[in-house]
C-alpha positions, 0 to 999 in steps of 0.5 A: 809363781808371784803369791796371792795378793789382795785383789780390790773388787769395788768402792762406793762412799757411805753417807749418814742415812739421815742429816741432822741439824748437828752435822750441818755445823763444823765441828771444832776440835779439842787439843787432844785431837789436833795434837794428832794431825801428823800421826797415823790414822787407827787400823784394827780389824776382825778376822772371821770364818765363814758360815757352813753354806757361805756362797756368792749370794751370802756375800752379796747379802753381807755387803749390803746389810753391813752398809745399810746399817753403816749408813745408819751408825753414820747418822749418831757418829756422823763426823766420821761420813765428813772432811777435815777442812783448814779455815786460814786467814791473815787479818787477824791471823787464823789457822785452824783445822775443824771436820766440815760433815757437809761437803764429803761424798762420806765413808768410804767403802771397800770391797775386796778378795785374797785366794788365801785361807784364815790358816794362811793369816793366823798360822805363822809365827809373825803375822805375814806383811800381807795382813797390811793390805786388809786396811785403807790409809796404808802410810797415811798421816790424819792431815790427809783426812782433807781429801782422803775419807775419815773412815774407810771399812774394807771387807775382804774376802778369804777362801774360808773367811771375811776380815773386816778392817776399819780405819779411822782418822786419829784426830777424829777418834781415839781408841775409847771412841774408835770401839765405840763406834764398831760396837754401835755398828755392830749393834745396829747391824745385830737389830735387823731393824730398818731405819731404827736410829736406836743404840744402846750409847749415843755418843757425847759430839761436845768437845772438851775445851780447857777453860777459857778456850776455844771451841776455836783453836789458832794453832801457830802455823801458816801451812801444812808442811810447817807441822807435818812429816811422814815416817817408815818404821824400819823393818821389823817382826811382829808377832802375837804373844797369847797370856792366859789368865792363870799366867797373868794372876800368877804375873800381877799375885808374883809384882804384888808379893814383890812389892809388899802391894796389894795395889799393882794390877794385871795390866801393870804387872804385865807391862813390867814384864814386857819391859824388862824382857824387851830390855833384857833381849835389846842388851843394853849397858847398864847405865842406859836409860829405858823408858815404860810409855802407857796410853793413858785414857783422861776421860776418869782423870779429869774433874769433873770426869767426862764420859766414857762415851765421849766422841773424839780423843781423851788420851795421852801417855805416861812414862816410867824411866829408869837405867837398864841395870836398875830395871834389871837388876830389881825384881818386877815387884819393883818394876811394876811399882814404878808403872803403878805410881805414874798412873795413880799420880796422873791426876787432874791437876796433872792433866789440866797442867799438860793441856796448859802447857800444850796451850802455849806451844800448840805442838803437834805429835810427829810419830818420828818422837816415837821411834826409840829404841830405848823404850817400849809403848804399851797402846790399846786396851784389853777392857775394850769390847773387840770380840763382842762385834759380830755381823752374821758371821759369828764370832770373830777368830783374831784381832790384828792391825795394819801398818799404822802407827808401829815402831820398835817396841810398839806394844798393843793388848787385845782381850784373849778370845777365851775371856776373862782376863786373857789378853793378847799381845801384838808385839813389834821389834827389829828382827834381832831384837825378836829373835833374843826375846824368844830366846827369853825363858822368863818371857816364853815360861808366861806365854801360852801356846 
C-alpha cells in the first residue's frame, strides 16, 4: 500500500484588493537583496489543530477569509502580488533585475489535503520528508520569481488539522520582513473588518541604497546563467531539539561564569553549545578548522539604523573560526566569547565596508558556499512573533519548514510554544553525524522532552 501523499485540491492567483500609485512603479532592489537571486526562496509555516465541530463548511469558510484578508495584506505588501523582471541592454550596458507589480496575475493560492493526522507530522524523531510538499517552490532558486509567483500560501488539510505553509522569494524578503508579513496577514485576518487597510505596522518599501548608488543596480552579467546554479543538499535527518528556558539560564549563567562576563547572551550561549557538540559528533582532528555562521539583522547596525519595519533584506552573516582541538579543548565560556566578540564588532563601519566591497564585484550567493561540513549556521530568530499568528484556529501546535535552504549543519531557532525564552531548534546533519549527536550526554542533558 503506497502511504498518503499530498493530494492538490485547487489554485487561483490572489491580487492586492486595491492599487496604489506606489505599485504601479518598478521597485528596484538593494544589494542585499539581489545578492540572493540564486539561493532558495524562505518556507516557514504553522501547524494547526482543527477546531471541535470543524467540517467541510468550516473549510469552505476558511478559504475564503484567509484570501479576502490576503487580498487586502497585498495592497500594504504588494511587491509580494508582483514578478521579478530583468531590464537589459547593450548601449550603454544594463542588467538589472527590478520586481514589476504590474504585469502579475498576483500570489499564488493553494489548496490542498493529506489522509494524515497532527500525530503523524509531529510524532516522529525526525521531521518526516513529507512535511516538504506543505510548500510551493519546492528546489526553486529566486530567479524564478521571473515566471514562478513571489509568495505562494498552501493550506493544507489533515484528518484533525490545517498547516498553512508560506513561501516567499528571498530576494524580496528576509526573515525580519518575511514575519512582517504573516503577523500583518494575521492581523488583518484577526479584525474581521471588510475592506479595512488599517495594520498596526506598515511597511517602509524605500529601499536602501550605499551612498552614491542606485536606486538602479548594473550588475555584471549578460544572462542568467552566468550567476545562477541549482544545488541538492545530501541526504540528510532533520529533527527538533526543544530548550526550555530553565535549561537555556543555565547555558547563558554557565558561558558567562566561564568567561568572567556578564556580557554573553542566551542566543550566544546556545549557538557555542551547538557548535561544539555538532563538532564534537562530526569527530574532527584537532587542527581542522570549524566555523560559527550567525545571520546577522543590519537593520540596528547601520547608522543612522533603519527601521525594523523595513520591507526587503537587511542581513548578512558573521563568523567565528577557530581549530576543533581549540573549540573543544576550551570550555563554552570560552566558546561563546568568540560569537559574542563578532557580533559586537559587527559595526557600521563594518556593514558599509561589506556593501562596499560587494560594489565593486556585484556577486551573487550560490547556496553550494554554504554546504561546509566544517561549520554550523545558526538562521532565523526566536525573537520573531511566529506563534502570535492565528486564523480562527487557535493557537498554532509547531512551527516547521520546507526543503529550501538546508544543508549539513543548518540550524534554525524558533520561539518555544510555552514562551518566555524557550526556542526550538530545527537541526540538519547527515545521518551519522546525527546519530553521534544523540549519542552527545552534554547535548541531550540541555534538551527537554
Amino acid at each position: 500500500m503506497n502511504p498518503p501523499t499530498v493530494k492538490f485540491v485547487s489554485e487561483c492567483f490572489i491580487k492586492p484588493k486595491y492599487s496604489s500609485e506606489e505599485s504601479k512603479k518598478p521597485v528596484y532592489l538593494a544589494p542585499w537583496d539581489l545578492m540572493m537571486l540564486s539561493v532558495h526562496y524562505i518556507q516557514k509555516g504553522l501547524l494547526f489543530p482543527k477546531p471541535p465541530g470543524f467540517d467541510e463548511n468550516s473549510l469552505k469558510d476558511l478559504l475564503q477569509k484567509l484570501k479576502e484578508s490576503l487580498s487586502l495584506t497585498l495592497v500594504h505588501f504588494f511587491p509580494l502580488a508582483g514578478r521579478l523582471a530583468t531590464l537589459q541592454q547593450d548601449e550603454p550596458p544594463l542588467y538589472t533585475v527590478y520586481i514589476d507589480c504590474v504585469h502579475s496575475p498576483g500570489a499564488r493560492f493553494i489548496q490542498a489535503s493529506l489522509d494524515l493526522s497532527v500525530s503523524d507530522i509531529l510524532s516522529p524523531t525526525d521531521v518526516p520528508l513529507l512535511v516538504q510538499s506543505f510548500f510551493d517552490h519546492d528546489r526553486a532558486i529566486n530567479h524564478d520569481g521571473h515566471t514562478s509567483s513571489l509568495l505562494t500560501i498552501q493550506v493544507t488539510e489533515l484528518i484533525d488539522g490545517v498547516f498553512i505553509g508560506c513561501s516567499i522569494n528571498h530576494v524580496v524578503t528576509d526573515g525580519t520582513s518575511f514575519w512582517h508579513f504573516f503577523n500583518a496577514w494575521s492581523e488583518v485576518f484577526k479584525a474581521k473588518v471588510e475592506n479595512n487597510l488599517t495594520i498596526s505596522r506598515p511597511p517602509i518599501h524605500k529601499h536602501w541604497f550605499p551612498e552614491g548608488h542606485g536606486p538602479i543596480l548594473n550588475l555584471p552579467f549578460t544572462h542568467q546563467d552566468q550567476f545562477t546554479s541549482r544545488h541538492d543538499a545530501p541526504l540528510m535527518r532533520e529533527r527538533v531539539f526543544h530548550f526550555s528556558s530553565e535549561s537555556l539560564a543555565k547555558l547563558k549563567g554557565k558561558a558567562n561564569s566561564e568567561s568572567n562576563s556578564t556580557k554573553i547572551s542566551t542566543l550566544q550561549a546556545l549557538s557555542a553549545h551547538i557548535w561544539r557538540c555538532v563538532t564534537r559528533a562530526r569527530g574532527f582532528l584537532p587542527d581542522e578548522k570549524t566555523n560559527c555562521r550567525l545571520a546577522i539583522n543590519n537593520r540596528t547596525r547601520l547608522n543612522p539604523p533603519l527601521p525594523n519595519d523595513y520591507f526587503g533584506n537587511c542581513i548578512q552573516t558573521v563568523k567565528a573560526t577557530t581549530t576543533a582541538g581549540e573549540l573543544l579543548g576550551n570550555s563554552l565560556g570560552w566558546a561563546a566569547w568568540q560569537l559574542q566578540q563578532v557580533v559586537i564588532n559587527h559595526t557600521d563601519k563594518k556593514v558599509l565596508d561589506w556593501v562596499d566591497s560587494w560594489i565593486q564585484t556585484r556577486f551573487i550567493y550560490q547556496l553550494g558556499q554554504f554546504f561546509d561540513t566544517s561549520s554550523i549556521m545558526m538562521g532565523s530568530s526566536p525573537r520573531f512573533d511566529m506563534y502570535g499568528n492565528e486564523f480562527g484556529l487557535g493557537k498554532a501546535l509547531a512551527i516547521r519548514s520546507g526543503y529550501a535552504n538546508k544543508f549539513d549543519g543548518k540550524v534554525s531557532l524558533y520561539p518555544g510554544i510555552e514562551g518566555g525564552t524557550s526556542m526550538d531548534l530545527e537541526i540538519c546533519l547527515q545521518p551519522h553525524f546525527m546519530k553521534a549527536l544523540e549519542s552527545d550526554l552534554e547535548f541531550m542533558d540541555t534538551v527537554c522532552f
